[in-house]
C-alpha positions as CSV (number, residue, x, y, z in Angstrom):
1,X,-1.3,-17.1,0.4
2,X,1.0,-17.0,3.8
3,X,-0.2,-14.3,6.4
4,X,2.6,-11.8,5.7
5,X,2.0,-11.8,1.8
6,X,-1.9,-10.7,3.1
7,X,-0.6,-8.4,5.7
8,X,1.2,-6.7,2.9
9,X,-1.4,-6.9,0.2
10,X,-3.8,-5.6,2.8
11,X,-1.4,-2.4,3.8
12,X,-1.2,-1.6,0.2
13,X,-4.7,-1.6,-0.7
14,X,-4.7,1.1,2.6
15,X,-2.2,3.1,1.0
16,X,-4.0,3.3,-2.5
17,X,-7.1,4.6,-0.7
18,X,-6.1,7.0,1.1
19,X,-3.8,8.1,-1.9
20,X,-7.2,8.1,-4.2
21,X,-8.6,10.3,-1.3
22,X,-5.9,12.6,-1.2
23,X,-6.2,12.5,-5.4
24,X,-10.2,13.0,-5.4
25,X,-9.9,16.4,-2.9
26,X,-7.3,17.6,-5.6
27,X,-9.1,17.4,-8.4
28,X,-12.3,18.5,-6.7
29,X,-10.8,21.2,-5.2
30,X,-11.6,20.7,-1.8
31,X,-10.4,22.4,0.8
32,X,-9.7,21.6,4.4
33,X,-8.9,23.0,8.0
34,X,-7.2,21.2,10.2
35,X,-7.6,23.1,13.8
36,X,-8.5,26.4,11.9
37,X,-5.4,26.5,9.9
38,X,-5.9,26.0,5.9
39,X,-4.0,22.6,4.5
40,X,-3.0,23.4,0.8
41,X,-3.4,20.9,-2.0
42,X,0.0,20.9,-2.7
43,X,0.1,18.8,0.9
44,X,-1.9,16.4,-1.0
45,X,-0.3,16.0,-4.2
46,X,3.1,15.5,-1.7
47,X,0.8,12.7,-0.2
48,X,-0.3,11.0,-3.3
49,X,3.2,10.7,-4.3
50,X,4.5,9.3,-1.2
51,X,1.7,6.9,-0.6
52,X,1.1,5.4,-4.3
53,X,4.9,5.0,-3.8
54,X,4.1,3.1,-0.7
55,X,1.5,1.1,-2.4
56,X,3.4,0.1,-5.7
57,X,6.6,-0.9,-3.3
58,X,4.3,-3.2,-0.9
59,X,2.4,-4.8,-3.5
60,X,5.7,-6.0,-5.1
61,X,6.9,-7.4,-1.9
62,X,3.8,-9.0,-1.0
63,X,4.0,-10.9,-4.3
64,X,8.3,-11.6,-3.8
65,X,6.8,-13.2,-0.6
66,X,4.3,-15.3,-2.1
67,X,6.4,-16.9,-4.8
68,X,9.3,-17.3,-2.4
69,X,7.0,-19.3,0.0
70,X,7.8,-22.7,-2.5
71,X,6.1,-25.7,-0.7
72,X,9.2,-29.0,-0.8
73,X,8.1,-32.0,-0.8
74,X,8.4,-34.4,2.0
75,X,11.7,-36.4,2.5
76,X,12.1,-40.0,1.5
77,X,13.2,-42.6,4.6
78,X,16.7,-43.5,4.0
79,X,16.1,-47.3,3.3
């Protein structure tokens, strides 16, 4: 696998966990502060969306750029 195919592959998986983070705090019902100021869930189901989105979309183009990396094979001398 070529270095930008991993780069991608690598981004996605950090956009599915932090989208199954944002999924585990609305189905446990979490809530959170951020500087003293309630976050709704609604914030996180916003984020799920956006990021499995993100993942899905990277994934695929990590694995367009590993198929499109075809290795030729090296030229015949002219005889």
């Amino acid at each position: 696998m070529n270095s930008p195919a991993l780069g991608l592959r690598v981004a996605s998986v950090i956009f599915g966990l932090l989208g199954l983070g944002h999924l585990i705090r609305i189905i446990g019902c979490v809530n959170m502060q951020v500087c003293g100021c309630y976050v709704g869930r609604r914030w996180s189901v916003i984020a799920v969306i956006v990021l499995a989105a993100l993942c899905v979309w990277l994934w695929m183009l990590a694995s367009k750029a590993a198929k499109s990396k075809v290795e030729t094979p090296p030229a015949k001398p002219a005889a």
